[in-house]
C-alpha positions in Angstrom: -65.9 -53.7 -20.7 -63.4 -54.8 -23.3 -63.9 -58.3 -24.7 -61.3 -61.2 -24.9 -60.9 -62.9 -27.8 -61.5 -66.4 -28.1 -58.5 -67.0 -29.8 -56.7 -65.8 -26.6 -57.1 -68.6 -24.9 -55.7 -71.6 -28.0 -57.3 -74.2 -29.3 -57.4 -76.5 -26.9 -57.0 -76.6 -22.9 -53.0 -77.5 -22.3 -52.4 -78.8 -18.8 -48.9 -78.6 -17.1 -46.7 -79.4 -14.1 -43.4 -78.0 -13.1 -41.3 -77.1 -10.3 -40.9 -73.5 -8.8 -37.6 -71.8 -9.3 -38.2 -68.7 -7.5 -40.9 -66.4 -6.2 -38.9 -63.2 -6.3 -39.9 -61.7 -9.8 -38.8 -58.6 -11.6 -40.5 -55.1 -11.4 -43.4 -55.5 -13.5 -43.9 -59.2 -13.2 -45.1 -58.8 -9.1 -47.4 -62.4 -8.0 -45.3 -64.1 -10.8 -43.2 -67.7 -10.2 -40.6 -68.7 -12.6 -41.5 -72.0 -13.4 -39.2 -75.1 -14.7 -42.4 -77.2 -16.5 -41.6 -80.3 -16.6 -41.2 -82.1 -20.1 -40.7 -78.4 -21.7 -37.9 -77.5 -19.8 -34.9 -79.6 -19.4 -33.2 -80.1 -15.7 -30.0 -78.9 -16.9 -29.9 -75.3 -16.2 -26.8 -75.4 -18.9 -29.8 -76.1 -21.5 -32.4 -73.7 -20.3 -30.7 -71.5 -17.8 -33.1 -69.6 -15.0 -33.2 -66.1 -16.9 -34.8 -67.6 -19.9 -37.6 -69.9 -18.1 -41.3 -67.8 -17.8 -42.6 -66.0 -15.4 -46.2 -68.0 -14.5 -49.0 -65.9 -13.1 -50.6 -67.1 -10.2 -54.7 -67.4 -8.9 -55.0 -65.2 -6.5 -57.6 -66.3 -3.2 -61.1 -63.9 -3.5 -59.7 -62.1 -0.6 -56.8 -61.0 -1.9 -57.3 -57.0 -4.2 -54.8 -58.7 -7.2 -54.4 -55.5 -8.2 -51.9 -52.3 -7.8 -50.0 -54.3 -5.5 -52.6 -54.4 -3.2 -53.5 -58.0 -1.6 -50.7 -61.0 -0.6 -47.5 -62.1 -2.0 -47.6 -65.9 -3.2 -46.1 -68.1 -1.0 -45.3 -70.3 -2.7 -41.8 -71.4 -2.4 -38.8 -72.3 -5.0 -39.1 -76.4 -5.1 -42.9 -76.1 -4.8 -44.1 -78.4 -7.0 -46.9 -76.2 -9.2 -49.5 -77.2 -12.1 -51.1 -74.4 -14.8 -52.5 -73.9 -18.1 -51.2 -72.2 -20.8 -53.3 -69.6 -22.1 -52.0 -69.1 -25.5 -52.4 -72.8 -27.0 -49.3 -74.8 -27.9 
């Protein structure tokens, strides 16, 4: 079993919020929302257009395999509102 580095996770535990832009991620990024977080991102997709905002991985029920595209699609739906943590510190 490989182990994760501590560092992996940051420093300290970072909370956010956000609004879901879409549920329909590219090849690759499959049970991924793009997420607008709020206070990070601005509302004006002229700022921050949708291409450039991240792709936020999502907990996936016990039942579901999470794995080789097994399991369930996320349902959660573009103007979802959505919280997370960032893994990787500030």
């Amino acid at each position: 079993m490989n182990s994760i580095p501590t560092e992996y996770y940051g420093d300290n535990t970072r909370w956010f919020m956000g609004r879901c832009i879409s549920n329909v991620p590219p090849a690759g990024l499959e049970g991924r929302i793009c997420v607008r977080i709020f206070g990070i991102h601005s509302d004006d997709v002229n700022d921050i257009p949708q291409k450039d905002l991240p792709w936020a991985q999502v907990m996936n029920p016990s039942h579901s395999y999470g794995v080789s595209g097994l399991g369930v699609n996320t349902q959660i739906l573009p103007g979802a509102l959505v919280f997370g943590i960032f893994l990787d510190g500030k």
